[in-house]
C-alpha positions in Angstrom: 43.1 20.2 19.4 41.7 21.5 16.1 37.9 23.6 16.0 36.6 21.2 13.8 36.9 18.3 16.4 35.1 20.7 18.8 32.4 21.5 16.2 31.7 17.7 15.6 31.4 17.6 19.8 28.8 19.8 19.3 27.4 18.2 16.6 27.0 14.6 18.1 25.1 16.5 21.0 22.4 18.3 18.9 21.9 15.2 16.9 20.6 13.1 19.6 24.3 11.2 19.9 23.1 9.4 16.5 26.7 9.5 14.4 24.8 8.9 11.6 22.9 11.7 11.5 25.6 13.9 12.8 27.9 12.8 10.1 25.2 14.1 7.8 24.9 17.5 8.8 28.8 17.6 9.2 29.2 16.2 5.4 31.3 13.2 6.6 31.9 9.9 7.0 30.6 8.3 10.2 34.0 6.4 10.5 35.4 10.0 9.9 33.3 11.5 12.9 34.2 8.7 15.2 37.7 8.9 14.5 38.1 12.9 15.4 36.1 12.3 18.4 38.3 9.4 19.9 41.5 11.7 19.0 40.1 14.5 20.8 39.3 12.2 23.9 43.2 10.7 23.8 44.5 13.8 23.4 42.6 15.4 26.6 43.1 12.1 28.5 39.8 11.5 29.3 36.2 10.2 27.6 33.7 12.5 26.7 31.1 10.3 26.1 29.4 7.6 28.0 29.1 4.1 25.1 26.8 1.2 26.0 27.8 -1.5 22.9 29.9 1.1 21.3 27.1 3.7 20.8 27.3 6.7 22.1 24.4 7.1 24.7 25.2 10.6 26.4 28.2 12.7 27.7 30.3 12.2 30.7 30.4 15.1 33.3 33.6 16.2 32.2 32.0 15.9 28.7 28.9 18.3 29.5 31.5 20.8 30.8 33.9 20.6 27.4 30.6 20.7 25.5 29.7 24.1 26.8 32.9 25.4 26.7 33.1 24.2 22.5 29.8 26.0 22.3 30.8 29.5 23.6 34.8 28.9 21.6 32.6 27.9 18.2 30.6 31.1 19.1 33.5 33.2 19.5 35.1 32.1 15.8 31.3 32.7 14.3 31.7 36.3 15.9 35.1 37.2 14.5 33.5 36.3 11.0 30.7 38.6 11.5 32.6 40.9 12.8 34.3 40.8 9.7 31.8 40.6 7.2 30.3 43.9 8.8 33.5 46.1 8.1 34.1 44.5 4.7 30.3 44.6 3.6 29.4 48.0 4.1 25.8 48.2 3.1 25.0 45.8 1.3 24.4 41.8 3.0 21.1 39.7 3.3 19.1 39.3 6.5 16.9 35.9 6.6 13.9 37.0 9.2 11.7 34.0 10.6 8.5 34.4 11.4 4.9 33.5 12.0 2.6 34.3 8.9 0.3 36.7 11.1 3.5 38.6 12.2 4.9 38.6 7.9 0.9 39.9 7.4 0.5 42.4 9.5 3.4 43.5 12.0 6.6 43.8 9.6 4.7 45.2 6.4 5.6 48.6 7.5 9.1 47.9 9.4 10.3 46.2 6.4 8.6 49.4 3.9 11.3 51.4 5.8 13.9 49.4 6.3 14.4 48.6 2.2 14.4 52.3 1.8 17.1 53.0 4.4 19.0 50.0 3.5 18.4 49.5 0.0 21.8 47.5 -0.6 20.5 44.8 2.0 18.5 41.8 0.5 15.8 40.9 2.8 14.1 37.8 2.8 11.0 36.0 5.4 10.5 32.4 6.2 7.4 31.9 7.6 7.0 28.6 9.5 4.8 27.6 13.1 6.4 28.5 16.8 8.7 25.2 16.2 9.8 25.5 12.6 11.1 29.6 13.3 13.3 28.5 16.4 15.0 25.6 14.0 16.2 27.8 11.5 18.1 29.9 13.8 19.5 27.1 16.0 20.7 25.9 12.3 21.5 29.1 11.2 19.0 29.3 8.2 17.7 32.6 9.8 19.3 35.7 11.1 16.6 35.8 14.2 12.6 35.0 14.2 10.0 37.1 15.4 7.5 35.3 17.4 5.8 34.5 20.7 8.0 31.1 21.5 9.5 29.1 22.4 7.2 27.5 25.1 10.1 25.6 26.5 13.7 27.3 27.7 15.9 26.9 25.3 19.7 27.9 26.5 21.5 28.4 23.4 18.5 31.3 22.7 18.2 35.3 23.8 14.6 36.5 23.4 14.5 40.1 23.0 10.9 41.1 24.6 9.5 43.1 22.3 5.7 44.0 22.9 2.7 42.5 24.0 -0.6 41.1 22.0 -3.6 39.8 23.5 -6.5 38.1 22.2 -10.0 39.2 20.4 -12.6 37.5 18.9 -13.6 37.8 15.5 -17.7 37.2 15.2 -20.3 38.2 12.2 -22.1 41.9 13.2 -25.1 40.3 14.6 -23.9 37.6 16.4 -25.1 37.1 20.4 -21.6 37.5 21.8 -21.8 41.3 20.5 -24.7 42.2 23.1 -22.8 41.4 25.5 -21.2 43.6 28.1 -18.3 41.5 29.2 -17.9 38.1 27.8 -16.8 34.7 29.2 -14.6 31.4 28.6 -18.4 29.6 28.8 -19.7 31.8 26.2 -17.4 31.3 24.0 -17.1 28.1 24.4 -21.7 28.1 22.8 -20.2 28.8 20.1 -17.8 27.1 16.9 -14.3 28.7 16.9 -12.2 29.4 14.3 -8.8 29.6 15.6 -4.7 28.6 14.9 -3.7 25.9 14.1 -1.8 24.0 17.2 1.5 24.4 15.7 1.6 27.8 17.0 2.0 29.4 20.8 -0.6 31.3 20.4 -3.1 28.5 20.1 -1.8 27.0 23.6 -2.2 30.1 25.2 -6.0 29.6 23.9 -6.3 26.2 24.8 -4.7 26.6 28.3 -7.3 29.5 29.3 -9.9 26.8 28.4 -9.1 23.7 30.7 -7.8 25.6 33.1 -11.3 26.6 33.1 -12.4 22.7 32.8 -13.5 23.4 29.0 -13.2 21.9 26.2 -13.9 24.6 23.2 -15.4 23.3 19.6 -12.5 24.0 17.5 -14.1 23.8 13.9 -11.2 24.8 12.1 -7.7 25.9 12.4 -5.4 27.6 10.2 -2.1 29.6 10.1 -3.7 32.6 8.1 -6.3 35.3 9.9 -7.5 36.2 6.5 -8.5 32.9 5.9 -10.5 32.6 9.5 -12.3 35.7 8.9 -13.4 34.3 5.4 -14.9 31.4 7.3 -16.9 33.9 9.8 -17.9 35.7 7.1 -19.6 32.6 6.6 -21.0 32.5 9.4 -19.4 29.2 10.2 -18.1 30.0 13.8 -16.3 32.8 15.8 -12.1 33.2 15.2 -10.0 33.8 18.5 -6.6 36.1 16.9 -4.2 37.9 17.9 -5.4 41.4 18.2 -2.6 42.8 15.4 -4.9 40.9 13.0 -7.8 43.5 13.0 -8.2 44.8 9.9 -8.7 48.2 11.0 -11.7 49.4 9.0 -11.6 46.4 6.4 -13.0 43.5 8.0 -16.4 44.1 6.6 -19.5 42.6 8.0 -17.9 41.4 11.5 -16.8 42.9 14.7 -14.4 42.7 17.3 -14.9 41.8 20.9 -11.5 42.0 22.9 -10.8 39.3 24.8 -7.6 40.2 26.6 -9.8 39.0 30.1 -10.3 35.7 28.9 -6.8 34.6 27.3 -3.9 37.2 28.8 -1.6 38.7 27.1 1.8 37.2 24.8 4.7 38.5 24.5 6.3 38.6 21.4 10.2 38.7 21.1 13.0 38.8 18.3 14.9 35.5 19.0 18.5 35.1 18.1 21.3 32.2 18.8 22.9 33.2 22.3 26.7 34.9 22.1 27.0 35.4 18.8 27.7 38.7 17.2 24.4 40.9 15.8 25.7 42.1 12.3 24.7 45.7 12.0 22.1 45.1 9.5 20.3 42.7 12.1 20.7 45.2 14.3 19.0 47.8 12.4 16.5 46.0 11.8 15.9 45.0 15.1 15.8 48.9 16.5 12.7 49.8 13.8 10.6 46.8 14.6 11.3 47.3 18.5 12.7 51.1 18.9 12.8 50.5 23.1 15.7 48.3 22.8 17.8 50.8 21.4 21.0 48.2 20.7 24.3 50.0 20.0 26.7 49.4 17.6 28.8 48.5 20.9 26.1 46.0 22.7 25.7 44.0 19.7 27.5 40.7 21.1 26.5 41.9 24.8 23.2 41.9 24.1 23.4 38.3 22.2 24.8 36.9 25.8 22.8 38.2 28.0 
C-alpha cells in the first residue's frame, strides 16, 4: 500500500467520484487514477467503491471507513512536514490568511500592524473571498486558515476556533426617522431601502433569516461586499445599510449615524477556521494568539487544538 494510492481515495471522494476531475487535481491520467485505485482494492481484498456501468457512484461501507482512516494517515504525513518546516524555518515562512473584506478592512489592520513588526521575516499575505470562497482555500490548502463567520453548514474536515462575537447596526443619514426612535423594529426597517451584503456572505443570511422569520420581506436596493461602499450610497441618501458593527467608522462616518441593532438580528460569531488534525505551524499560531489573545494556543497544543 503506497500514500499516494490513499491520497487519490481521498481525492475521488472530494471530487464528487468524477475521475476526470480527480485526475485533474492529482496531475494524472484518468486511466492512471483508475489503475491505483483497483490495485489498492486487490491488494486489501475488497471494493471500495460501489460502480453502476463502470462509474464510480459512491463508496462501499468498508470504503467510508478506509476513507476516514486515509484522511487522518494523509494528515499525519502533512503534520510531520510542518513539523519540520517549523524547526528548519526559524523565522522566516509565509502565512496565506482568508478572509471576508470587512474583516481585511477593519478587524486585522491592527493585528497584522503588529504582527509584521514582531515577525518581520514572515511574508504575510490576505485572500479575501465570500463565506464560501474562504472555506475552499483552506480545504485546498491555498490558505493557512480564514477568519470569518461560516461556514453555515458542518463541515467535518474543519475546527472553528470561536473567536468573538459581532452583531448588527444600521447605518442611516443624520436626519433620518429611524434615529427618533427609542427602540427600533424588523417592521421599521423594513419602510425603508436597505443597503446591505451581498448574499454570498453569512452575514447576509443571518439578516435575511431575522426578516421571514418575522414574515418579511425587506427592500434590498443594493448589495455589496465593501461597507465603505454602502455608506457611500447612504450618504446618498439612497437607503439605510445593515453591517456588521466592526464597520463603524468610529468618528469618520460623517453625516450618518448608527442605530444598534443587536435586538433585531442576534449576534455572529466569528472564528479562525483551519483544516481539522493537521499541525498549526508556529507562525499560524502566533498569529492566531494576537487576533484572539483568549485562546492562548501553546507551542504544545498546536495539533491538539487542530483535532479537537
Amino acid at each position: 500500500m503506497k500514500l499516494q494510492q490513499l491520497r487519490y481515495v481521498c481525492e475521488i471522494v472530494n471530487a464528487g467520484f468524477n475521475l476526470s476531475r480527480a485526475a485533474r487535481v492529482l496531475h494524472a491520467s484518468q486511466p492512471g487514477v483508475s489503475r491505483y485505485v483497483h490495485l489498492l482494492e486487490e491488494e486489501l481484498g475488497l471494493p471500495l467503491f460501489v460502480r453502476t456501468k463502470n462509474r464510480l457512484v459512491s463508496l462501499t461501507p468498508a470504503g467510508e471507513a478506509i476513507a476516514e482512516a486515509a484522511k487522518r494517515a494523509l494528515r499525519e504525513v502533512e503534520s510531520v512536514q510542518h513539523i519540520a518546516s517549523d524547526f528548519r524555518g526559524g523565522d522566516v515562512g509565509n502565512l496565506i490568511i482568508a478572509t471576508a473584506p470587512g474583516h481585511a478592512r477593519y478587524s486585522l489592520p491592527p493585528v497584522v500592524e503588529r504582527y509584521v513588526k514582531r515577525y518581520p521575516g514572515v511574508r504575510l499575505r490576505i485572500r479575501q473571498g465570500n463565506s464560501a470562497q474562504v472555506v475552499e482555500w483552506v480545504m485546498n490548502k491555498e490558505a493557512d486558515c480564514f477568519i470569518a463567520t461560516g461556514p453555515t453548514e458542518v463541515n467535518r474536515d474543519l475546527t472553528l476556533l470561536p473567536c468573538h462575537d459581532i452583531h448588527a447596526v444600521i447605518l442611516a443619514p443624520s436626519a433620518h426617522p429611524l434615529g427618533k426612535k427609542r427602540r427600533i423594529t424588523l417592521h421599521d426597517v423594513c419602510a425603508f431601502p436597505i443597503i446591505t451584503y451581498n448574499a454570498e456572505f453569512t452575514f447576509y443570511s443571518h439578516i435575511m433569516r431575522a426578516f421571514h422569520s418575522a414574515g418579511l420581506q425587506p427592500d434590498i436596493l443594493l448589495s455589496a461586499s465593501d461597507a465603505e461602499l454602502m455608506k457611500t450610497y447612504v450618504r446618498a441618501g439612497l437607503g439605510i445599510a445593515i453591517v456588521a458593527h466592526t464597520a463603524q467608522g468610529k468618528g469618520k462616518d460623517r453625516g450618518m449615524r448608527t442605530i444598534d441593532a443587536a435586538h433585531l438580528f442576534g449576534t455572529s460569531v466569528v472564528h479562525i477556521g483551519v483544516r481539522r488534525g493537521v499541525h498549526l505551524g508556529k507562525h499560524l499560531v502566533h498569529f492566531v494568539e494576537m487576533f484572539a489573545p483568549r485562546l492562548e494556543l501553546g507551542a504544545q497544543q498546536r495539533t491538539k487544538s487542530a483535532g479537537a
